[in-house]
C-alpha angles and dihedrals in degrees: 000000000000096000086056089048085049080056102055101044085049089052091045090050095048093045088054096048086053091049087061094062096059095090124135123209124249125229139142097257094220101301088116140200112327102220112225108234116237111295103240091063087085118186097287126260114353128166083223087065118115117250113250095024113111119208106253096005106116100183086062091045096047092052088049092058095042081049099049087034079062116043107015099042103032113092093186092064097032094056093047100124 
């Protein structure tokens, strides 16, 4: 009896340490590297889009992240008074 139960849990233990070996390898199989456009072009008209920010214009971009660099994220300016 115990030498029967001894048995079982050897076989499951083995069973399950085989299991583990059954991995397959994970690659990208040639589909590449998607490249990430620029930034500033932005995903087309939104009503979340900042006012005053033109799809694909960087000098406008990059004046809306040195504003709101300035006075959204700035404590030193926003707890002025």
């Amino acid at each position: 009896m115990i030498q029967r139960f001894t048995l079982t849990i050897a076989a499951a233990a083995l069973a399950l340490g085989l299991a583990a070996c059954g991995d397959q390898p994970q690659e990208m199989n040639g589909a590449g590297v998607k490249q990430d456009g620029v930034p500033y072009s932005g995903v087309g008209k939104s009503q979340y889009a900042q006012g005053g920010w033109s799809v694909g214009d960087k000098a406008s971009w990059e004046q809306q992240l040195k504003a709101r660099a300035q006075y959204g994220q700035n404590d030193y300016t926003r707890m002025s008074k």
